[in-house]
N, C-alpha and C positions, 0 to 999 in steps of 0.2 A: 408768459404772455397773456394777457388779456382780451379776451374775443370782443369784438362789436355785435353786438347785439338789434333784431331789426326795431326796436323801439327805441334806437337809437340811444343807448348807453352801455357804459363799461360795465361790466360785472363780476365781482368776486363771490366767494363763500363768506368774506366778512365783512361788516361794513354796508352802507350804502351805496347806491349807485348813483356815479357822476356822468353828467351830461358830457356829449363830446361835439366837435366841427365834424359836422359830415362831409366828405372827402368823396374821390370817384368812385373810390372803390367800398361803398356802402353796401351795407348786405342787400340784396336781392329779394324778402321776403314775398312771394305773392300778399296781394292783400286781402284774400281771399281765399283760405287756406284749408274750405271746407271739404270736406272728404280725406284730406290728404294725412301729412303727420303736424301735427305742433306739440314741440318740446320749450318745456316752458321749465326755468331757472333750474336746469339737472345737473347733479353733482352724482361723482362716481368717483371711486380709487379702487384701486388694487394694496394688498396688502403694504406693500411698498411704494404706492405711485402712485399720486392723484390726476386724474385725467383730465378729471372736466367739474370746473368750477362754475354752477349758476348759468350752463350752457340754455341758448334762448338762438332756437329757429325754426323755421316751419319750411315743409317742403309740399308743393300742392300736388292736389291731381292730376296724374297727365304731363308732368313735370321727368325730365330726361335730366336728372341730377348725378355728376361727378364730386368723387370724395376723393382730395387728391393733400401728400404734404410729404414732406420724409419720414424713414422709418421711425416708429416710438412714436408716433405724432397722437395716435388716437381712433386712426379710422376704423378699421377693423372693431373696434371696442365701440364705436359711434353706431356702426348699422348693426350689431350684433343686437344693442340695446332698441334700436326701431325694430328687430325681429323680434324682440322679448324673449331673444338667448342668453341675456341679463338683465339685470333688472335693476334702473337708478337705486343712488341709495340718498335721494333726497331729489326735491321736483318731481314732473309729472310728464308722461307724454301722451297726447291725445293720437287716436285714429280714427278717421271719418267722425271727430266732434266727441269721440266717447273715449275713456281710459283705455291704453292699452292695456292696463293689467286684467279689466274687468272683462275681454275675449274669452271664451272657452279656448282653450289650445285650438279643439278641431275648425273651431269657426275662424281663427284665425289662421291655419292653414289653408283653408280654404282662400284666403284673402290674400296673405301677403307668401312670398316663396323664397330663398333664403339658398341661396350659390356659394358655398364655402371655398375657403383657398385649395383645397382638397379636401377628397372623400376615403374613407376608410370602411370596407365591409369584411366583416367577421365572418359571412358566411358567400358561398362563392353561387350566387344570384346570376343568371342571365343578365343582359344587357336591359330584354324584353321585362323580364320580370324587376330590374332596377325602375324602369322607367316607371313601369306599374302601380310602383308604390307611392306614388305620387297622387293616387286615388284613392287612397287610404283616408284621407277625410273626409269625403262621402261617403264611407262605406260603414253599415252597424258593424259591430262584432260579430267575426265570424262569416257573416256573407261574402259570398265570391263575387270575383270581378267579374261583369257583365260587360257583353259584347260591345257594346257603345266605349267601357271602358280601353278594350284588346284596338278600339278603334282608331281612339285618343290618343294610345300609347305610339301604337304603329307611326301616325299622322305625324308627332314628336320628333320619332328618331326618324323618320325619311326629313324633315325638316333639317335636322342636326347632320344629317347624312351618313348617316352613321347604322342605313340599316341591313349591310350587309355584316355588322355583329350583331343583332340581334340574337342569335342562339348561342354567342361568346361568353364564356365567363367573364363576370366583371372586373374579379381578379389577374386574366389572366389576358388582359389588351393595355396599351398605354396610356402612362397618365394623362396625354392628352385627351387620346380617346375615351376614357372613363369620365373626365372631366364634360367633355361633350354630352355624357349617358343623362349624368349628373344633373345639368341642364335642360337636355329632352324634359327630365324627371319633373323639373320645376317646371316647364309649360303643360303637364296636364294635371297639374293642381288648377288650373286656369284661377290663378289668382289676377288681381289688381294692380298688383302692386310687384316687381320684382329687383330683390338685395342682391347684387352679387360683389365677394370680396373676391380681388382682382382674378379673375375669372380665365384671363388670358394668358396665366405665368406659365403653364405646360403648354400650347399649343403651337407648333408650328405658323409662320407666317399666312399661310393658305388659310387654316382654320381661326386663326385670330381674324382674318379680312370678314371670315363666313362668320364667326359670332357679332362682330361689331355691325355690321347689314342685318342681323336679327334682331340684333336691341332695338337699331333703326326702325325695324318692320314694327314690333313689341311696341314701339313708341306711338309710334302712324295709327297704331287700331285703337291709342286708348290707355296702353297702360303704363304707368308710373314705373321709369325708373332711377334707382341709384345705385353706380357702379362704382365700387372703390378703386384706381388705376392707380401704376407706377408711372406708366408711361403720360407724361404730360399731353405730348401731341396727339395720343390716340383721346385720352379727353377732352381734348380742345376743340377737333374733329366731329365726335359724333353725340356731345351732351347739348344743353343749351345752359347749363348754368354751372357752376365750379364752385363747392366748399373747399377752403384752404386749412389745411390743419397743423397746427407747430404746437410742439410741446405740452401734447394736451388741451392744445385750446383752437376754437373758429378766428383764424385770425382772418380771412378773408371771404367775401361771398359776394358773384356779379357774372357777368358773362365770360367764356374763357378767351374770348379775344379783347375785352378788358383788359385781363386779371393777365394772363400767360407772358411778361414782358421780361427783360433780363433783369431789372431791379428786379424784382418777385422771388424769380429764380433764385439771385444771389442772397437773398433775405433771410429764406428760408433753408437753402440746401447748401450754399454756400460755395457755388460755383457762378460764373457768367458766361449764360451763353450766347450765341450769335440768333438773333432772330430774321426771321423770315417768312414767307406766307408757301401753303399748300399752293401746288401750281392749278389744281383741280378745283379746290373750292372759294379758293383764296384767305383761308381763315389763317389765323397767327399760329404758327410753329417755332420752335426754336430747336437751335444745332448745337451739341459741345463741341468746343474749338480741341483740337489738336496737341497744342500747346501751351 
């Protein structure tokens, strides 16, 4: 599949680029993309598997961005590369106007914060001291976390709610709950900018309600997010914009009451389902049928 691109053309790795009819479902680019990310004609593969051919999109600042498509599609490999957990192997991507590759690490931890599908700790760390380390890009070598930091951290996990494990091992609570730590962790990097790949695959209903009201908050003060989700309806709910990914490639980009219909659905995942609206916000949902 070939992505649309917001300069309004197709694009491969070979070849020229042909003009197309623009349709409803055109990409969304802001047009004003400063501060934010612009990936401009990126090519990537894995040894066996090309991703992303001449991929072209910008997400702005202050922008509540959904990465959503079936498995193998790309997403995870998409926000990993706006964290510079990889690195294109052809094109370029911009943040706030400048290369992402030309950040120092630390200064870009500082900026953008980066929520994996799970976490993995080798040594068995506090909750407290998890969260902590999250101010390690502030901090020279060697100097200790100061108070203001012990403040930060605490501020996080009473957020996440999660501060009656503070003196838990991080080892030895659930993956939801760890996954929660995880998160505290990224809001006291107090970056700009926050990645999370599907964020809510461990937690119970309660604490998926209480992360998704925190992106919401995270969004309201200011900062940029893109959450890669399984769940369609929880994207359609609390993003305002929806990238669509198949086979490696952006095949879709617009609002998710747009984009979220059953043709889409069955397009890409290869089911239909029944749609409907939230009775609360009234935005587009859809149902699998039964039968």
């Amino acid at each position: 599949m070939t992505p649309r691109t917001p300069s309004g053309h197709f694009h491969n790795c070979v070849g020229p680029a042909v003009p197309f009819s623009k349709g409803n479902n055109t990409p969304n680019t802001p047009a004003n993309p400063k501060s934010g990310f612009v990936v401009k004609e990126l090519c990537f593969s894995y040894t066996q598997k090309t991703l992303f051919e001449r991929l072209t999109v910008s997400i702005g600042r202050g922008e509540f961005c959904s990465v959503v498509g079936p498995n193998g599609a790309g997403k995870s490999t998409f926000i990993k590369l706006l964290a510079r957990l990889l690195e294109p192997h052809a094109g370029r991507i911009l943040f706030e106007e400048q290369l992402l590759s030309s950040y120092p690490r630390r200064e870009l931890a500082q900026r953008i914060a980066y929520v994996p599908q799970e976490s993995y700790f080798a040594l068995d760390f506090t909750v407290l001291e998890t969260v902590l380390q999250g101010r390690h890009p502030y901090l020279k070598p060697l100097e200790r976390y100061h108070s203001s930091d012990f403040a930060l951290a605490r501020q996080a996990i009473d957020r996440l709610g999660i501060s009656h494990l503070a003196d838990k091992g991080i080892n030895n609570i659930s993956s939801g709950e760890r996954q929660l730590a995880v998160i505290a962790r990224s809001l006291v990097q107090q970056p700009s900018v926050i990645v999370l790949d599907e964020p809510l695959n461990h937690l119970d209903l309660s604490h998926q309600q209480q992360v998704l009201f925190l992106l919401g908050e995270l969004h309201s003060e200011g900062m940029s997010v893109v959450l890669v989700a399984h769940d369609l309806n929880q994207a359609a709910l609390v993003s305002q914009r929806m990238l669509v990914f198949a086979e490696g490639q952006l095949v879709e980009d617009g609002k998710p009451d747009d984009l979220l219909t059953p043709d889409l659905v069955q397009r890409y995942w290869g089911i239909r389902p029944i749609e409907g609206r939230h009775p609360e916000s009234n935005k587009r949902q859809i149902f699998l049928p039964l039968k």
